[in-house]
N, C-alpha and C positions, 0 to 999 in steps of 0.2 A: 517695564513693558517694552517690547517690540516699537522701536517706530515707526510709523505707517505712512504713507502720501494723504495728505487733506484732501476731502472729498466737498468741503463743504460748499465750497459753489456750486454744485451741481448735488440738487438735495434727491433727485431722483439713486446715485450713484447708493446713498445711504439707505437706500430702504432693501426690501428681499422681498420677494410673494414667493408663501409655500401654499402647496395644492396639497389640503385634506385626503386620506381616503376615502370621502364621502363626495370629493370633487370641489368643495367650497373652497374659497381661497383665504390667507393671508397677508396683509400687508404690512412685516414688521421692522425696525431697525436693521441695520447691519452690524453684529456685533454682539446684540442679545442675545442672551443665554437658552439653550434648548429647554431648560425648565421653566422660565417662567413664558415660553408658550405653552407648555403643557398644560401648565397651573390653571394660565386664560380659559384651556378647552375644559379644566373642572379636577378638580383639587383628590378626589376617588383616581382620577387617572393620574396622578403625578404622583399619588403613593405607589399606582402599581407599575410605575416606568420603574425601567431598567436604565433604558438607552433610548437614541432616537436613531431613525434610518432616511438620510438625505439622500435623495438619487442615487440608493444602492451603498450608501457608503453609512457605515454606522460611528457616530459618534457620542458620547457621553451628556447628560444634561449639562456637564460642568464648562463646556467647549463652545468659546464662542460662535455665534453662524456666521460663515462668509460669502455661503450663497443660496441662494434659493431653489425651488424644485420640488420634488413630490416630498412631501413630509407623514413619516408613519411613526407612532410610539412604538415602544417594545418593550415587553412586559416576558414574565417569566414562561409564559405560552409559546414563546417563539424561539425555534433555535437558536437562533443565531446569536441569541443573550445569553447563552450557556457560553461562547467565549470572554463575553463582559465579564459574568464571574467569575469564569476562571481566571483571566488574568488579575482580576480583584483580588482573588485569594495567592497567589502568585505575590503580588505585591504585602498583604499582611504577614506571608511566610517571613518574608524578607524584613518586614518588619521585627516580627516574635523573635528571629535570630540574632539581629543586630544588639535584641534587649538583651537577652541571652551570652551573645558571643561579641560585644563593642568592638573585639578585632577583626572580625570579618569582613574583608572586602566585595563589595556588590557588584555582581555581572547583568547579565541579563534575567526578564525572570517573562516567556509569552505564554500564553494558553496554547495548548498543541491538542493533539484531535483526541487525545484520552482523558484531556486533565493541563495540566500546566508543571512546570520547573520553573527553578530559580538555580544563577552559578552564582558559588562564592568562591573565595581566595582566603583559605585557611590554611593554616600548619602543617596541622593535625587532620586527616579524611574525621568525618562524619561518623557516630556510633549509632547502632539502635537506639538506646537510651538517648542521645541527644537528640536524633527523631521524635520519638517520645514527647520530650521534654521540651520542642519544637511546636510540637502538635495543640499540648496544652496551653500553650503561649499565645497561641492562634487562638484557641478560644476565650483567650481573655481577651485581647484588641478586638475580636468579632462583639463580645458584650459590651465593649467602652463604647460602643458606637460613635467613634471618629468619622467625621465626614472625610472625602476625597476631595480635597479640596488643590484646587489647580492654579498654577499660577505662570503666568508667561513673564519671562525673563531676559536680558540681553545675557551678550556672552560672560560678559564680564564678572557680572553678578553670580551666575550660574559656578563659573571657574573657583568660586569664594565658596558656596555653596558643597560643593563639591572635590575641597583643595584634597580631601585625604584619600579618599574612592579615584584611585589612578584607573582603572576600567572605567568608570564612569569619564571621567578628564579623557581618558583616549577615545568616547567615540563622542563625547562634545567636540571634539579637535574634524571629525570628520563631518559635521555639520555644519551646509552650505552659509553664506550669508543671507540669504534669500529665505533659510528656513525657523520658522517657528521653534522654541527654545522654549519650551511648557516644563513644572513638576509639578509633582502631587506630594501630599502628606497627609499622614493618617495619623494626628497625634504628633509626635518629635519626632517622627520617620519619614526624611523625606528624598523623593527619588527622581531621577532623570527620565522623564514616559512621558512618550504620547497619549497616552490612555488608549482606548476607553476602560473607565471605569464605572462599577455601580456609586450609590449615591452614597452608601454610608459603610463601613465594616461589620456591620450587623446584618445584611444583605447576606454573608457569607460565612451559614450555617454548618451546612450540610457538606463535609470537606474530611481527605485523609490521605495523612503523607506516606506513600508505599514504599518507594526506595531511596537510595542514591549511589552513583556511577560516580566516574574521573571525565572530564570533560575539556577537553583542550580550548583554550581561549579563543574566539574566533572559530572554532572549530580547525585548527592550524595545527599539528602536530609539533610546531616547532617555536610556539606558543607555551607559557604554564599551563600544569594540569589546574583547575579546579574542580572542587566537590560542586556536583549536581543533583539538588534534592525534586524529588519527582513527586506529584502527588494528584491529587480529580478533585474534582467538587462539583457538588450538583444544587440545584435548589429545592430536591426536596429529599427526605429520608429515604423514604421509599426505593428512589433511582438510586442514590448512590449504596444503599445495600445491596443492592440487584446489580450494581456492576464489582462490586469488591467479589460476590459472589460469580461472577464471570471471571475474574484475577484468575480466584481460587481455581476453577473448573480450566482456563490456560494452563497454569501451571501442571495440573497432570494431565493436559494432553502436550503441553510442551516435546515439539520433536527432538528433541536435543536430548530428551532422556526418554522419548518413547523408541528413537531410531538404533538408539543403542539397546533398548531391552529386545528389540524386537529382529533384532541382527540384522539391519540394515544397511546402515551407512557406520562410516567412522573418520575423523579429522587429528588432522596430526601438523605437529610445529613445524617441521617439517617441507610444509604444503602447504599455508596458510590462506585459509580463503577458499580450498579448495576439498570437492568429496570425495572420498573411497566409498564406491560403493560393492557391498559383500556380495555375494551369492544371490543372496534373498532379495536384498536389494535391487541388483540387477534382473532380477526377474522382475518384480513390481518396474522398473523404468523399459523396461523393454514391452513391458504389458502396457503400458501406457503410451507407448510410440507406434505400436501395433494400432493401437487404437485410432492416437490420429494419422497414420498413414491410410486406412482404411478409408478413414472418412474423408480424405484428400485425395484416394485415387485415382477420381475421374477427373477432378475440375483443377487439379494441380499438376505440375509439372516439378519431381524431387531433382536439388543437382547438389552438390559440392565444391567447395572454391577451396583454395589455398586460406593457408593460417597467416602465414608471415608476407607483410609487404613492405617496398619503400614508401619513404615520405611522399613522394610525388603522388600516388594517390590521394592518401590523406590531405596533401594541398588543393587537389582540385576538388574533392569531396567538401572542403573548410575545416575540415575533423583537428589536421594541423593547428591550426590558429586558435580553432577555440575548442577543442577537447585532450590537448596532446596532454593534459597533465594528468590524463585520467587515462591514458593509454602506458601498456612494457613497451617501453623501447628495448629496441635490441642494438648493439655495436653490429657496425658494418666493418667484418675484418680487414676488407680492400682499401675502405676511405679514412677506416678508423673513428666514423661519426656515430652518433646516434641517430642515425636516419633510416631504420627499420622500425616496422613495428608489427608488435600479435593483434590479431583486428580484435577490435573493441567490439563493431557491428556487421554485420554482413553484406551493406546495402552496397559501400562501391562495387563490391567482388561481383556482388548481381548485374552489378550497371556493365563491369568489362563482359561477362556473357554474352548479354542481349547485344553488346557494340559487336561480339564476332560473329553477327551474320544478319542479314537482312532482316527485314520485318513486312510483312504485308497488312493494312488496317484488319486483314479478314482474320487475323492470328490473333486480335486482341479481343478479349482481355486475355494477355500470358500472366500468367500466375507462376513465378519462381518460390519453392519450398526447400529449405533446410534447416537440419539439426546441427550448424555444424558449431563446434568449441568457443567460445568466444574469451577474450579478457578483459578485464578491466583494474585498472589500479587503485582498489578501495584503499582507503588508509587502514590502518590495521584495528585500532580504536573503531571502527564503523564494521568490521566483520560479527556477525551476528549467525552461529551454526548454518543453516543452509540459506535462510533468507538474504542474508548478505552476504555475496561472497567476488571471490574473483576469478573463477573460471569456471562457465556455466554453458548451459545449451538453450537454445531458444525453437519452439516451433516457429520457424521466422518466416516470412510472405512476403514477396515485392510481387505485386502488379503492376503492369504496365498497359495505360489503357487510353483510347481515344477519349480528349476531355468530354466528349457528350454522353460517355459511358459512364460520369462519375456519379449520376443517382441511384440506374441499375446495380453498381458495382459494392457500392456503400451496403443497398439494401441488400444484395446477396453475401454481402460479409456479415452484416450485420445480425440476418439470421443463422448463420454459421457457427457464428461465436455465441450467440444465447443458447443455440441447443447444444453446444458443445457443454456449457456451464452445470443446463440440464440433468445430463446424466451422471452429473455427480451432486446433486442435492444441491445446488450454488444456487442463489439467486442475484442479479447484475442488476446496478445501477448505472445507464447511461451518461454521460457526462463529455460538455464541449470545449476543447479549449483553445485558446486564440492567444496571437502572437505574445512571445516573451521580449523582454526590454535588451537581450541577447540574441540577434541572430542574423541569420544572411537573406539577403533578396531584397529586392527594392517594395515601399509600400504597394505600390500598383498590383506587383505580383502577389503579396501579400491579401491585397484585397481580392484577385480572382482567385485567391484558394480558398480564404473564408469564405465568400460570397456561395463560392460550391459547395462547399463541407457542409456549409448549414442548409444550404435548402434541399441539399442531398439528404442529411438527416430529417429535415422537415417532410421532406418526403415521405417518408417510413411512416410518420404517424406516433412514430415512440419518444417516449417525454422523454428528457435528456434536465441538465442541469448545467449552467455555466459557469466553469472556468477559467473567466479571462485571464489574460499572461501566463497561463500554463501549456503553452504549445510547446513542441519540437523546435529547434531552431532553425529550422528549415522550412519548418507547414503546420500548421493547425492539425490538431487532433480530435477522434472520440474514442475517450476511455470508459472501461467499463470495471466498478466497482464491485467487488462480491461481496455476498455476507456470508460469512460460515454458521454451522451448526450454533455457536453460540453468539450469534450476531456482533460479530467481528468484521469490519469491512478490511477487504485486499483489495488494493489497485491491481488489476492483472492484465489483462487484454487491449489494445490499441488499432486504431485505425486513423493512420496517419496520412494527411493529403501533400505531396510534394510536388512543385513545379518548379522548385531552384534546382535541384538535380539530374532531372532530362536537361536543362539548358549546360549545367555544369560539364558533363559528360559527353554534349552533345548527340542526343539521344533522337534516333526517326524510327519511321515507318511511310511506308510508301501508301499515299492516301489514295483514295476512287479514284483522284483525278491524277492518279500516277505521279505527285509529284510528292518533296520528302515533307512529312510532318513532327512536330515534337511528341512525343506520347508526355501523359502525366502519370506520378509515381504514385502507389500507393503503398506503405508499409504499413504491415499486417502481422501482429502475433494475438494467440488467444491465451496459450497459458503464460509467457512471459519467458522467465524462466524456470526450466523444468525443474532445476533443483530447488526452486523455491517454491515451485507449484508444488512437488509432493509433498515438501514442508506444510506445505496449505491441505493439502489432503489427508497428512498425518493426524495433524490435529482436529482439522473439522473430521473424520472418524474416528476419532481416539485411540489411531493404528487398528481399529476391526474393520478393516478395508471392504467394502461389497468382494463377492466372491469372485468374479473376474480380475478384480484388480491385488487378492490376496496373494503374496508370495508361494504360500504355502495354502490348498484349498481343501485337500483333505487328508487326514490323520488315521490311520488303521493300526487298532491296536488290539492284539491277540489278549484275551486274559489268562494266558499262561503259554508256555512254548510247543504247549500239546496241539496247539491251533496255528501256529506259526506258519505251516503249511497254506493250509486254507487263506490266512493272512495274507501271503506275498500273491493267493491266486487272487483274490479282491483287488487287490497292489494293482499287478499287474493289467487287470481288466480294465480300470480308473486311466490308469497309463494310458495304455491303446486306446480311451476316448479321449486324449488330448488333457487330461483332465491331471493338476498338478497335484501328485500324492506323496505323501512319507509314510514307509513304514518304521512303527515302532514298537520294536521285539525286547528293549530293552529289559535287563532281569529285575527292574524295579518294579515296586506295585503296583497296580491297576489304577488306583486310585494317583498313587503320585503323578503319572504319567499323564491321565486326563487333567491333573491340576498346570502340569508344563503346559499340556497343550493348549491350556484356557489361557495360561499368561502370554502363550505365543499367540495369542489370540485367533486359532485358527480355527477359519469359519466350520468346519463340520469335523467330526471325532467317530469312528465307527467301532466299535467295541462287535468284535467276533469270539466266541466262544461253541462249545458243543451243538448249543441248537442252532445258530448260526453257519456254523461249518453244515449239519446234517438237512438242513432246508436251503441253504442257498440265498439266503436272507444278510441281513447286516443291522446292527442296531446303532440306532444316529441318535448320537448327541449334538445339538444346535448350539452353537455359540450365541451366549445371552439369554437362554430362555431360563436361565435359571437352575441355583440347586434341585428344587423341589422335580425337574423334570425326568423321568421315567425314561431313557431310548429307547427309542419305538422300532423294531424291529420291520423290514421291510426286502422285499426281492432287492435283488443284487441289482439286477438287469433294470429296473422301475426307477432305482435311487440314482444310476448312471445315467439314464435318460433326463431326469429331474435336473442334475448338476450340468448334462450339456446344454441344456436348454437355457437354466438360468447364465449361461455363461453367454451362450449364444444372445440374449436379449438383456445380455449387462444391466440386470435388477439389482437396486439398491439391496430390498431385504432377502434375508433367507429363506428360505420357503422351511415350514415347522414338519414337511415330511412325515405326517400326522396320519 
């Protein structure tokens, strides 16, 4: 065990009071186990703990208490015990393998937001069949029902423990003297974890290993690869079918193979990190810039800055000191340094604008908007088709705004950004986050930005969720989560409060009483990045895009070349309403061609033939209503009005033109 300072002159020092959720109190040891308070409050409730939660912070029954505070069980009812088991089963993988593979060296293994991994250090990568045969190994440890059983250690002992697991020995090597040196084991498997864990390996039923990746140690590229086995678990049947079956329903909207069937985008070695976007493509991203420049017309102000700059920004911005490894450097031919750079973010480039020319308070809130290029230097193992990439565009926003404007300003972004989400079937989860244990400015300023941000947001009235230490490193943010069609969450949109940066930059405006004042920043994006937003669009429509946002919006197809005439006169008519059409006259059949046009998924098909041509009518096939459907033949003129209008009020569904 740990050795501790004696406490015992002082028998107050030894004791803890935890506050019930009913508000009654506790007065127990210091050092007793989270279960056997539980037991005290009734033996029905210690079968259904999971965990317990101390002032926010969840620990395992198996963990001693060291301090007291509000005390809540946690049962399988509550989120936030879906990460207990996961890392539980995380931990019996590791076990199943070891039984398995005696040579495998252990890495990490945490619960992550779909599920959990585990890294090893093998030879050989990982097979399906070893997965498999992983799987099954898990569900024996789950039925031995081994407890989790924990034990705190000096270094030494642990070093003995541990002599063959060199991963393990290298991040014992980086733990303090000051800190707690805990394992667990579950049977003859024992590991280097804080926990938390559930109470026994029977606990974790309901579990299934889906892949595994190469995974750099440390996540270091200049690190060993290890195999990375990936996997979920839920506690009960139910949920984890309903999410294997979301897997499935990913994988064919995955944009990576829908953006290629749908001639969109393409990536090449070449460019790494980076999109080609085709013809069709470019229409869908231009169709979507349209969009938000419109809705930004009035209250925004579009500009442009340079791509490339010296270091000396980035030193007065901080970017140098603490983001430069995530930035291209460029060679400076004159000095011969590496003292250029392609901007990561747009913010300083905004901050040199507003410095060339005065400001009057009666000007703010200025709102600066661009799309302009950005880079960043993802390592190439973390490139992920459009989601993850390294040169991207951002709908991006800096305001600049008197601090007494920052409740107004919050709440008019923040309705912004929800009906942006809106119109594309998104639904947003608020979310607050406060300083990271990385960043610049002194607490004080630290404190008047939180202190804003939240009661700015409290203002609005909209629930929000907190995430401490996930700020900017410069200012506290609110993020906004979406969920897509198949209840998928994306982090997308940001509203970020800065006050190191007007000082950095040294940033005014001339206040009522004519003298200079500092404005406060705010950065502002809603989709993020565009190339990953339409990744996010791909999939949540499973590329059948609403018809304003389709590349391609309607298909005219002659049923024989006797009509081809009449064809391009439809064509053309569709054109002149602004309305995006292809003719296709091609000598294939009728039938092949509405089967192309169905996989090109495009929203509406119009089959012209003799009666067609001799009435002036057109017959619409609707994308997704089905084989069984009939085109309904209708005025030319009726069906053009119908298509600008759904364009014009950017509706999700098609209208059945019925």
């Amino acid at each position: 065990m740990i050795d501790r300072p004696s406490d015992a002159a002082n028998p107050a020092a030894n004791s803890l009071t935890l506050t019930l959720p009913d508000g009654s109190q506790r007065v127990v040891p210091a050092g007793m186990l989270p279960g056997e308070v539980v037991k005290s409050i009734g033996e029905r409730l210690l079968q259904a703990a999971v965990a317990v939660e101390i002032d926010g912070a969840i620990q395992d029954l198996a963990t001693p208490l060291r301090k007291g505070g509000t005390f809540r069980v946690l049962t399988e009812r509550d989120a936030t015990s879906l990460d207990v088991l996961r890392h539980s089963a995380a931990h019996i993988l590791a076990t199943a393998v070891r039984r398995l593979r005696p040579d495998a060296k252990i890495g990490f293994g945490p619960a992550i937001d779909e599920g959990f991994y585990y890294d090893f250090e093998v030879a050989q990568p990982f097979t399906p069949e070893d997965l498999a045969a992983f799987e099954n190994e898990m569900r024996k440890v789950s039925a031995e029902k081994y407890p989790f059983v924990r034990e705190e250690v000096n270094r030494a002992e642990a070093q003995k423990r541990f002599v063959d697991d060199p991963l393990k020995l290298e991040r014992l090597s980086e733990l303090g003297d000051d800190e707690i040196i805990s394992t667990y084991t579950d049977g003859p498997f024992i590991d280097l974890c804080r926990g938390p864990h559930v109470p026994d390996t029977s606990r974790v039923k309901h579990f299934k290993l889906t892949h595994t990746a190469g995974a750099y140690w440390r996540g270091d590229s200049r690190r060993q690869m290890l195999q990375r086995i990936y996997g979920t678990a839920f506690f009960k049947k139910d949920e984890l079918d309903a999410h294997l079956l979301r897997i499935e329903e990913a994988k064919k909207r995955d944009h990576r193979v829908l953006g290629k069937q749908l001639d969109l985008v393409m990536m090449h070695q070449f460019s790494p990190g980076a999109v080609f976007w085709t013809e069709r493509g470019t229409v869908l991203f231009n169709a979507l810039i349209d969009f938000i420049r419109e809705r930004q017309r009035d209250d925004f102000r579009e500009i442009r800055t340079p791509l490339l700059y010296n270091k000396g920004l980035w030193e007065i911005s901080g970017h140098w000191g603490k983001y430069r490894e995530n930035m291209f450097l460029v060679l400076d031919s004159e000095t011969n340094e590496h003292d250029m750079s392609l901007k990561p973010m747009n913010c300083p480039s905004h901050y040199l604008l507003y410095q060339s020319h005065k400001h009057s308070y009666r000007e703010l809130p200025l709102r600066y908007v661009t799309f302009d290029v950005l880079h960043r230097n993802e390592v190439t193992g973390a490139l992920s088709g459009m989601t993850r990439v390294r040169q991207f565009q951002q709908d991006d926003c800096h305001v600049f705004i008197r601090e007494d404007q920052i409740a107004s300003e919050v709440a008019f972004l923040l309705k912004f950004i929800l009906g942006y989400y809106e119109t594309f079937g998104l639904t947003a989860k608020v979310k607050f986050a406060t300083r990271p244990e990385t960043r610049i400015g002194s607490d004080d300023l630290w404190d008047r930005a939180e202190t804003a941000l939240r009661a700015a947001l409290d203002s609005t009235g909209h629930e929000y969720e907190l995430k401490a230490g996930d700020g900017a490193f410069y200012g506290p943010k609110i993020d906004f989560d979406v969920t897509d069609s198949i209840g998928r969450p994306w982090q997308l949109g940001t509203i970020q409060l800065d006050y190191n940066a007007p000082e950095r930059f040294k940033l005014e405006y001339v206040g009522e009483d004519n003298a200079a004042h500092t404005p406060v920043v705010i950065h502002r994006a809603v989709s993020g990045s565009l190339e990953r937003f339409i990744a996010i669009l791909i999939e949540h429509f499973a590329g059948a895009f609403p018809l304003w946002l389709a590349p391609e919006q309607v298909r005219v197809l002659p049923i024989t070349d006797d009509y081809r005439d009449y064809a391009e006169t439809v064509t053309k008519r569709l054109h002149d309403a602004g309305i995006r059409v292809h003719l296709d006259a091609r000598s294939e059949t009728l039938k092949y061609r509405v089967a192309e046009g169905a996989r090109m998924k495009v929203p509406y098909m119009l089959v012209v033939g003799k009666r067609e041509a001799e009435q002036g009518t057109v017959a619409v096939n609707v994308r997704g209503a089905g084989k069984e459907q009939k085109p309904n033949a209708i005025p030319l003129d009726a069906f053009v009005d119908r298509v600008v209008e759904e364009n014009r009020s950017r509706t999700l569904v098609l209208a059945a033109h019925a």
